[in-house]
ZADO-1210 file (C-alpha; in nm, 4 decimals, padded with zeros to 6 digits):
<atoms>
<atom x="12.5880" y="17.8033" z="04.0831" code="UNK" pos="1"/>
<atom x="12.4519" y="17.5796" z="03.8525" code="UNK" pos="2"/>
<atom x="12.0939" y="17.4050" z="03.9083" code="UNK" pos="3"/>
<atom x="12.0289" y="17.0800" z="03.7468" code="UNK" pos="4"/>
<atom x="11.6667" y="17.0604" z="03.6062" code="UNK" pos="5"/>
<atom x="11.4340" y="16.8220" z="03.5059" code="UNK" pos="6"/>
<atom x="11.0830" y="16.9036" z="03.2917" code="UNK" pos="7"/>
<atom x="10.8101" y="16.6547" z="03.3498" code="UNK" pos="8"/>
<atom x="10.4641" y="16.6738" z="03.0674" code="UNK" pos="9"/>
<atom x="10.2613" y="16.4575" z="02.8754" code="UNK" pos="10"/>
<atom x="10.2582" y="16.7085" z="02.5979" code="UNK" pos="11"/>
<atom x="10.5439" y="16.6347" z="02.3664" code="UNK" pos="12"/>
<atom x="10.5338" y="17.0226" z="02.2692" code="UNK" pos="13"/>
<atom x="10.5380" y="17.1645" z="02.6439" code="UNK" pos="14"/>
<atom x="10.8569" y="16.9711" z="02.7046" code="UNK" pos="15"/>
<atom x="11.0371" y="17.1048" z="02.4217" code="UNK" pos="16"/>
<atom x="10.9281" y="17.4875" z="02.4639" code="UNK" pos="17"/>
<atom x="11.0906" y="17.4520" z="02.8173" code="UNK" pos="18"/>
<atom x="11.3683" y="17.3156" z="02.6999" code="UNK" pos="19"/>
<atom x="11.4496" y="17.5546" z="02.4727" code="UNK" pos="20"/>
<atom x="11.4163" y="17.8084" z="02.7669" code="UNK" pos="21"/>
<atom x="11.6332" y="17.5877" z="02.9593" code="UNK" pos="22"/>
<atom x="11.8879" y="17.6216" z="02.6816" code="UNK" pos="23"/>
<atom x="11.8591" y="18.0137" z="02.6898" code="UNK" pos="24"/>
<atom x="11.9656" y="18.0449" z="03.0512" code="UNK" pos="25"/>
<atom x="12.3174" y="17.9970" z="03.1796" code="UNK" pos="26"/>
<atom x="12.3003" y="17.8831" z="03.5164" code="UNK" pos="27"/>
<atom x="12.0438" y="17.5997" z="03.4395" code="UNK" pos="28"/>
<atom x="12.1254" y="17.2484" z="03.3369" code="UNK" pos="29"/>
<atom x="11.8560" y="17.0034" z="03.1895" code="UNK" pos="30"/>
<atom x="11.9201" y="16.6605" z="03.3520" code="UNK" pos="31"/>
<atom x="11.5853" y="16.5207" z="03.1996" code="UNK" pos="32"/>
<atom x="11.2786" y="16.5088" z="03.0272" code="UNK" pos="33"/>
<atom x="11.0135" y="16.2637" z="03.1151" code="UNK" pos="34"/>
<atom x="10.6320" y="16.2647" z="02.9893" code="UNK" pos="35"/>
<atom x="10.4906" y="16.1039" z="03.2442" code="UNK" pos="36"/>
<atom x="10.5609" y="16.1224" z="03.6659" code="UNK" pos="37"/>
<atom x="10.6214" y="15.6916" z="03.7042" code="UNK" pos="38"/>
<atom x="10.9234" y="15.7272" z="03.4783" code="UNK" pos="39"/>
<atom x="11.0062" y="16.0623" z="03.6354" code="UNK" pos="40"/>
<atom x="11.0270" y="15.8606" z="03.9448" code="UNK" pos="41"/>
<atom x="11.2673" y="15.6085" z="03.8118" code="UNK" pos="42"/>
<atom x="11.4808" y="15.8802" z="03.6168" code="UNK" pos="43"/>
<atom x="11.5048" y="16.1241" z="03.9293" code="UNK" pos="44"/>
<atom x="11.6096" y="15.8479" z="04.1449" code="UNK" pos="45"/>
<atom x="11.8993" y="15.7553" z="03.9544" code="UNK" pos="46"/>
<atom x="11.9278" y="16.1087" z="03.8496" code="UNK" pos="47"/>
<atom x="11.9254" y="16.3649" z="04.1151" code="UNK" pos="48"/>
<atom x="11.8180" y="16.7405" z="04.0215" code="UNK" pos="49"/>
<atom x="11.7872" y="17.0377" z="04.2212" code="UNK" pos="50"/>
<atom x="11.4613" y="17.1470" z="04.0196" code="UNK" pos="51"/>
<atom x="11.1753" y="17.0265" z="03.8573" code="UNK" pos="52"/>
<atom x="10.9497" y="17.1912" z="03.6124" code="UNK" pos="53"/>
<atom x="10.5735" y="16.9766" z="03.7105" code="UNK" pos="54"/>
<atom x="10.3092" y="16.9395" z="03.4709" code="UNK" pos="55"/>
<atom x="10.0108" y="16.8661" z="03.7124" code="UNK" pos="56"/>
<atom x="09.7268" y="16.6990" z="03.5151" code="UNK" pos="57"/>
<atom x="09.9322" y="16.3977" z="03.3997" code="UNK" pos="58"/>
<atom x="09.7536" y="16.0237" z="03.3474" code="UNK" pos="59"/>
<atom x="09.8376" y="15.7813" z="03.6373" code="UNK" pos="60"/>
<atom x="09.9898" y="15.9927" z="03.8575" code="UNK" pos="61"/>
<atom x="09.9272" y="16.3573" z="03.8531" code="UNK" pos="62"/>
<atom x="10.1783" y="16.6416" z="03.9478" code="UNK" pos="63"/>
<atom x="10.0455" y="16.7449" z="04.2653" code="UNK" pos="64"/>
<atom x="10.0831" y="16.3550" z="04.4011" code="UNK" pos="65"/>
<atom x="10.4265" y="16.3419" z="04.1946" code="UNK" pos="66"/>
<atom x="10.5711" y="16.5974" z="04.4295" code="UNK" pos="67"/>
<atom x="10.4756" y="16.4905" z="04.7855" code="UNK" pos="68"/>
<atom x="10.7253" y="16.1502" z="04.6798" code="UNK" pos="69"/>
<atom x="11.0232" y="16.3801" z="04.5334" code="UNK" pos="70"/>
<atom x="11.3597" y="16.3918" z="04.7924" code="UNK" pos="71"/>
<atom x="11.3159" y="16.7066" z="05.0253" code="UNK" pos="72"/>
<atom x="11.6334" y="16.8047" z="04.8149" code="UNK" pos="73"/>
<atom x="11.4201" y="16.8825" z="04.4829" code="UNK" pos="74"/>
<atom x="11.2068" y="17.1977" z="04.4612" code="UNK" pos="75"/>
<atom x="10.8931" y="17.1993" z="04.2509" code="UNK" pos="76"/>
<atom x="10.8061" y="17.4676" z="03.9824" code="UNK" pos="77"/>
<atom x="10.4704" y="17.3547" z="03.8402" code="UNK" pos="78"/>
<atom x="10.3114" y="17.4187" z="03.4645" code="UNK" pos="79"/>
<atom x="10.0046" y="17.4001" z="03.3890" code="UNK" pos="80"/>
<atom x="09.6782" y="17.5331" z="03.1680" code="UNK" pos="81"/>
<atom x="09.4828" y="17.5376" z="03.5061" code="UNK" pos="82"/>
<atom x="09.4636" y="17.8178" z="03.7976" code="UNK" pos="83"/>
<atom x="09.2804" y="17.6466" z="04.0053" code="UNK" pos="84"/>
<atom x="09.5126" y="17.4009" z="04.0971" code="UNK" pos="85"/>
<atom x="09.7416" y="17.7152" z="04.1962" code="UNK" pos="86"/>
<atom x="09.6343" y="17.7353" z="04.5724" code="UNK" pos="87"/>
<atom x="09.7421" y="17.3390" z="04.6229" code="UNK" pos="88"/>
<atom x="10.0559" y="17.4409" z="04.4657" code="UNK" pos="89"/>
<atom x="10.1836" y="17.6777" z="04.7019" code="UNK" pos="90"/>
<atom x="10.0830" y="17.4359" z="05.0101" code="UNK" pos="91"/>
<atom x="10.2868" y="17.2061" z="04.8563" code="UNK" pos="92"/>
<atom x="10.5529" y="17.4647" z="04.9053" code="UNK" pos="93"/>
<atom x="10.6228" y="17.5285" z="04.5219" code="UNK" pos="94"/>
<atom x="10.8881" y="17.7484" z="04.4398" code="UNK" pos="95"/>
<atom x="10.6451" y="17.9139" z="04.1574" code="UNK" pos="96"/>
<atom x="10.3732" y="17.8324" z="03.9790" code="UNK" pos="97"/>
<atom x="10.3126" y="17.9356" z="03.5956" code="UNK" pos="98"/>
<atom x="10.0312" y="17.9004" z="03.3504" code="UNK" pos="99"/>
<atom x="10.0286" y="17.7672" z="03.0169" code="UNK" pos="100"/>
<atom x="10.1088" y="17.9408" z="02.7811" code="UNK" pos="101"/>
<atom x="10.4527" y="17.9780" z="02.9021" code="UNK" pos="102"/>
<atom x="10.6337" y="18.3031" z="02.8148" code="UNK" pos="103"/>
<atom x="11.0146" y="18.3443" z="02.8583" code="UNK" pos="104"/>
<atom x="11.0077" y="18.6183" z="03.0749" code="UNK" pos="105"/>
<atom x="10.7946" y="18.4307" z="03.3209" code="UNK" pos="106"/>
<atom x="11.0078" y="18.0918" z="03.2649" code="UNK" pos="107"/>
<atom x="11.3087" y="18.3285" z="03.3268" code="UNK" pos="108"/>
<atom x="11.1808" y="18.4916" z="03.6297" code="UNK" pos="109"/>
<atom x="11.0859" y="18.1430" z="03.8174" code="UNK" pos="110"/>
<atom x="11.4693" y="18.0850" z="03.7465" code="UNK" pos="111"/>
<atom x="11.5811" y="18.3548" z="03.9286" code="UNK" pos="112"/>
<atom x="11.4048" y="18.3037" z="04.2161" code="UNK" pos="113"/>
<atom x="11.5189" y="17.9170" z="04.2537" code="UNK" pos="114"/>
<atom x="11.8651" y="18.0530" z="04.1959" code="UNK" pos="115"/>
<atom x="11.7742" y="18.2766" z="04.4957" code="UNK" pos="116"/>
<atom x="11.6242" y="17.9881" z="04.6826" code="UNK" pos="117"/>
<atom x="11.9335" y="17.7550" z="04.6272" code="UNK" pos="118"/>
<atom x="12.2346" y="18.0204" z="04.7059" code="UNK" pos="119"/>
<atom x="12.0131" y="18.0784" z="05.0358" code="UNK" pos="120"/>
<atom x="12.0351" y="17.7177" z="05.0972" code="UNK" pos="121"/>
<atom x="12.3948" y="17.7314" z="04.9801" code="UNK" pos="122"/>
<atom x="12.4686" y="18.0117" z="05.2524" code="UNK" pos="123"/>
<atom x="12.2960" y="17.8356" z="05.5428" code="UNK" pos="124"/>
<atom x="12.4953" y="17.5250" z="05.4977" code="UNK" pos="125"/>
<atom x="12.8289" y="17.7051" z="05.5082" code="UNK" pos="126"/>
<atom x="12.6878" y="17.8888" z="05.8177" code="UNK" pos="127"/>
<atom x="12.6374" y="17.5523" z="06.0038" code="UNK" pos="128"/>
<atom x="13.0135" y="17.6177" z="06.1381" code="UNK" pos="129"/>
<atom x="13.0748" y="17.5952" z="06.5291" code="UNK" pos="130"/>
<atom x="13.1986" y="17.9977" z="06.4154" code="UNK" pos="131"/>
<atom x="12.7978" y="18.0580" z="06.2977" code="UNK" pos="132"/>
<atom x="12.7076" y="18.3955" z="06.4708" code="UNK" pos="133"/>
<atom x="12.4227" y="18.4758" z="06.1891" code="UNK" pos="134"/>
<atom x="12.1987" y="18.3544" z="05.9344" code="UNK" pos="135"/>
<atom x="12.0554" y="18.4988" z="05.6096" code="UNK" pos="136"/>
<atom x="11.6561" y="18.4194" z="05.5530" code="UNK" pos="137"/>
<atom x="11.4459" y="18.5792" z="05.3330" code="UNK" pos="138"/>
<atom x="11.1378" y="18.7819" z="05.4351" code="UNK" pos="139"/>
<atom x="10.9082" y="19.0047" z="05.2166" code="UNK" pos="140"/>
<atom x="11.1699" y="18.9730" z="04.9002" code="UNK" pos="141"/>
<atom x="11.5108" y="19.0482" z="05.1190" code="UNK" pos="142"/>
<atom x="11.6879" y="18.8634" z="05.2611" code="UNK" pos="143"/>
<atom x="11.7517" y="18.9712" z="05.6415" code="UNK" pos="144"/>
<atom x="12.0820" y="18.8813" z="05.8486" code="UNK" pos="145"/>
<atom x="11.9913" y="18.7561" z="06.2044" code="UNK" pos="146"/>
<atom x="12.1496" y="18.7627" z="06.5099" code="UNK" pos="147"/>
<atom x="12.2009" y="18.3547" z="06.6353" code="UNK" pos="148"/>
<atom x="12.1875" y="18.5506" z="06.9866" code="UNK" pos="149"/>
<atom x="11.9072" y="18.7655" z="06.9320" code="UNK" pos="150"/>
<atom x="11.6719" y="18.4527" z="06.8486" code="UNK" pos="151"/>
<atom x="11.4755" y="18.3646" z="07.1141" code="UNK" pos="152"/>
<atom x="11.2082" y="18.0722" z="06.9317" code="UNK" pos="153"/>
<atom x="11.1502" y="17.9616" z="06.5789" code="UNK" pos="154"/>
<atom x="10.7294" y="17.8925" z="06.5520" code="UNK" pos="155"/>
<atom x="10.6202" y="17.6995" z="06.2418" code="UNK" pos="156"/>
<atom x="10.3021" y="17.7445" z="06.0262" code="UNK" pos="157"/>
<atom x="10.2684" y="17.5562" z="05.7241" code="UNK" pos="158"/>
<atom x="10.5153" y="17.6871" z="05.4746" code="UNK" pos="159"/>
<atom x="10.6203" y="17.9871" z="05.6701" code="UNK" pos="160"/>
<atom x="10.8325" y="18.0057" z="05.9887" code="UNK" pos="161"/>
<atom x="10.8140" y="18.2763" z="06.2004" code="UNK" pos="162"/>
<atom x="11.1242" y="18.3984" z="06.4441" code="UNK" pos="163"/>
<atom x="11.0925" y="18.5793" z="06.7546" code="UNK" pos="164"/>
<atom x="11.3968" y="18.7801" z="06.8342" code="UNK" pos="165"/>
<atom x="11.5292" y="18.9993" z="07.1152" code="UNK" pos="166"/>
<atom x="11.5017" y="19.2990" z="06.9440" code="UNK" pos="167"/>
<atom x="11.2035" y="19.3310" z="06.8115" code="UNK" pos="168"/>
<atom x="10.7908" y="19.2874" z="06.9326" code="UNK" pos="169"/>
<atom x="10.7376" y="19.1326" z="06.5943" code="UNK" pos="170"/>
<atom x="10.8580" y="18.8075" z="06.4557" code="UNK" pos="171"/>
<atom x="11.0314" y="18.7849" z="06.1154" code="UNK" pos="172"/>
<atom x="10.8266" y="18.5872" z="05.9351" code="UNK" pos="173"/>
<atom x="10.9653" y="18.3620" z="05.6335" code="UNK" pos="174"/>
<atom x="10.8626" y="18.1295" z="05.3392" code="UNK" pos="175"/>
<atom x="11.0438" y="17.8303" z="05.4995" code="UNK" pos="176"/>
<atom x="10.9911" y="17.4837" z="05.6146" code="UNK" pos="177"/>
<atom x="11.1059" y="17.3929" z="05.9844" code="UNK" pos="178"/>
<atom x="11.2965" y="17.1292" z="05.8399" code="UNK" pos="179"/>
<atom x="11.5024" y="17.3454" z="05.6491" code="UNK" pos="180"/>
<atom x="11.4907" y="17.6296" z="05.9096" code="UNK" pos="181"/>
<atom x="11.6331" y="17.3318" z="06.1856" code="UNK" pos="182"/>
<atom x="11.9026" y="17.2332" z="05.9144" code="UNK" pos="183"/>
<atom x="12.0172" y="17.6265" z="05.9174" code="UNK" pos="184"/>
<atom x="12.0894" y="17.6250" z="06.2782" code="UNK" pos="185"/>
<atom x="12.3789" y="17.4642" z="06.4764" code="UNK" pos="186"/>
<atom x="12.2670" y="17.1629" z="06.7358" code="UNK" pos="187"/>
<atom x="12.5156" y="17.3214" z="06.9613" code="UNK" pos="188"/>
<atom x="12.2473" y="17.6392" z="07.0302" code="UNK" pos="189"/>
<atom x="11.9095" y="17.5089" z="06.8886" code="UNK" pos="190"/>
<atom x="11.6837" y="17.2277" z="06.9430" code="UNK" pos="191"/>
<atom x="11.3257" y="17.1040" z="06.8466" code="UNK" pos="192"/>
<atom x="11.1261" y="17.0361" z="07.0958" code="UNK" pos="193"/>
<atom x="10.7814" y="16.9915" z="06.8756" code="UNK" pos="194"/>
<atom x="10.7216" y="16.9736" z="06.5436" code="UNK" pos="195"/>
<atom x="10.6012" y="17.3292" z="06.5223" code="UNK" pos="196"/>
<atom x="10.8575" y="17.4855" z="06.7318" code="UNK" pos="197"/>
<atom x="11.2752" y="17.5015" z="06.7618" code="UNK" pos="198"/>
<atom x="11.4142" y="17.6620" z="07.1302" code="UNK" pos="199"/>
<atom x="11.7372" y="17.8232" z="07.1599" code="UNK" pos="200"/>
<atom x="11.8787" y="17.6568" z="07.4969" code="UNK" pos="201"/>
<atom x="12.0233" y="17.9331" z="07.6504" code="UNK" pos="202"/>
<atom x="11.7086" y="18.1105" z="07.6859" code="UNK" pos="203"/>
<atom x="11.5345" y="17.8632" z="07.8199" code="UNK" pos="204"/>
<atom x="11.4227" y="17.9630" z="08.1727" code="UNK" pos="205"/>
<atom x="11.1925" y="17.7711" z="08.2856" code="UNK" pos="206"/>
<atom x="11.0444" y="17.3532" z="08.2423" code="UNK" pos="207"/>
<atom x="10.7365" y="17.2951" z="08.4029" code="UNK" pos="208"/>
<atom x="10.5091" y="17.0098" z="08.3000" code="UNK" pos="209"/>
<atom x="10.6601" y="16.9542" z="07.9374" code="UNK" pos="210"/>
<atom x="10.6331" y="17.3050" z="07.8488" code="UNK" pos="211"/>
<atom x="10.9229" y="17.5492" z="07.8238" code="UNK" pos="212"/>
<atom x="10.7952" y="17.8968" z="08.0152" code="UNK" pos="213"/>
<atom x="10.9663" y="18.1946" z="07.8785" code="UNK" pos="214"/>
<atom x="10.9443" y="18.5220" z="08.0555" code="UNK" pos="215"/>
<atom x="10.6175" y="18.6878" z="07.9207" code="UNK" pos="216"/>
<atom x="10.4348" y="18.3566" z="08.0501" code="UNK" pos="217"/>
<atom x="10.4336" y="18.2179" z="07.6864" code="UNK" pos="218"/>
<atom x="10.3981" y="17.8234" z="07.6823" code="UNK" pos="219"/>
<atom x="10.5882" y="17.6189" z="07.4633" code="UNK" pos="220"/>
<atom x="10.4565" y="17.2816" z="07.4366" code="UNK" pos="221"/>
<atom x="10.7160" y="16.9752" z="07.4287" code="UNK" pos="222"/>
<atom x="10.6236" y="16.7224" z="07.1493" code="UNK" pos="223"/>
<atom x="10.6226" y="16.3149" z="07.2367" code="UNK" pos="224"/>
<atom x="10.8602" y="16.2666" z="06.9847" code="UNK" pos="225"/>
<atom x="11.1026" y="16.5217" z="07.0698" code="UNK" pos="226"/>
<atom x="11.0995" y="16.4512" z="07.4874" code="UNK" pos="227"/>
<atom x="11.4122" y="16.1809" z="07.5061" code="UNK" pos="228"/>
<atom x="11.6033" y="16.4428" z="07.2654" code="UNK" pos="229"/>
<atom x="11.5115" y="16.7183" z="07.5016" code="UNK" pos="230"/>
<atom x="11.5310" y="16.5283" z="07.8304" code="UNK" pos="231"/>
<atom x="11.9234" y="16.4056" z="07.6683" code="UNK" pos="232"/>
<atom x="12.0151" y="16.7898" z="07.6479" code="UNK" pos="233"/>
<atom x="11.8982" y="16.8425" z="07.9971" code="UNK" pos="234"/>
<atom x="12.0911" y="16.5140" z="08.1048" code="UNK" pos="235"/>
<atom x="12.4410" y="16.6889" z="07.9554" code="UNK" pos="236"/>
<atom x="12.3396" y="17.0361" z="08.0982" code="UNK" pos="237"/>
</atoms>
């Protein structure tokens, strides 16, 4: 797998220490260089990359705004000379976060885990097959293979999803949007029925008052948005 790259900094000699890393590792590519987020805008756009490396204290736009108006397709690595911009990072759902002065190792190591984040990504999408009977997510540095059966309800909070199986008294909890935990699963078994929760439809028991009833009396509220896609699936059941 090869992940294309892009390194966005308003300091001439930032950019070109990362791309020397860049350069160093096989499976990266560097698809651009910009020194300042409107004309990483511009270049991404007509561009596409996988990655980018995000200064955050940048003149007119600053990194942290830069990467709420990326694609959902581009994860964010940011670089800066600043912790306390760290805890904004992660809610932003950054792959990584690293401190100037950049070493190798710690360049190399934010590498490895998009590589990990993007074959992940990779496996999901050749899972979404009518075949499907399991998905791979990561929890707690593993990556765990799940039952499509033994899932009973996906619950979303913030970055992390948390899935309540069969098995088990205690969800598996992973660093994971909904959006890309909906993406993993096939419409023929799944479906979103609020924006912090995804149903498997044979398990549901139970409708009363927009809210799906499972067996232990837990509530699960269905959003505004999602009722006509909801009441459609009840429509063709």
């Amino acid at each position: 797998m090869i992940i294309k790259c892009a390194i966005i900094d308003d300091e001439p000699l930032a950019i070109e220490l990362l791309v020397s890393y860049v350069k160093k590792i096989p499976f990266m590519e560097l698809n651009g260089k910009y020194s300042n987020a409107v004309d990483a805008m511009r270049g991404i756009a007509d561009n596409p990359v996988n990655l980018v490396f995000l200064d955050i204290q940048m003149p007119e736009l600053n990194g942290l705004e830069l990467s709420k108006m990326l694609p959902e397709t581009t994860r964010v690595v940011f670089t800066t000379a600043f912790d306390q911009y760290a805890v904004d990072g992660y809610r932003i759902n950054a792959l990584d976060y690293l401190l100037k002065p950049i070493a190798y190792p710690e360049f190399l190591e934010a590498c490895n885990k998009a590589l990990q984040w993007f074959k992940m990504l990779q496996q999901a999408e050749e899972q979404r097959t009518p075949e499907a009977t399991s998905i791979f997510v990561k929890s707690e540095y593993k990556l765990l293979q799940i039952d499509l059966d033994d899932i009973r309800y996906i619950e979303g909070l913030k970055d992390y999803v948390k899935i309540y199986t069969e098995q088990s008294p205690h969800p598996i909890l992973s660093l994971m949007n909904m959006k890309a935990m909906e993406q993993m699963l096939p419409s023929s078994r799944f479906i979103r029925v609020h924006r912090s929760y995804i149903v498997q439809k044979s398990k549901i028991r139970e409708i009363d008052r927009n809210r799906i009833v499972y067996d232990d009396d837990l509530y699960i509220p269905i959003g505004d948005s999602y009722k006509q896609a909801f009441l459609d699936f009840l429509g063709q059941s």
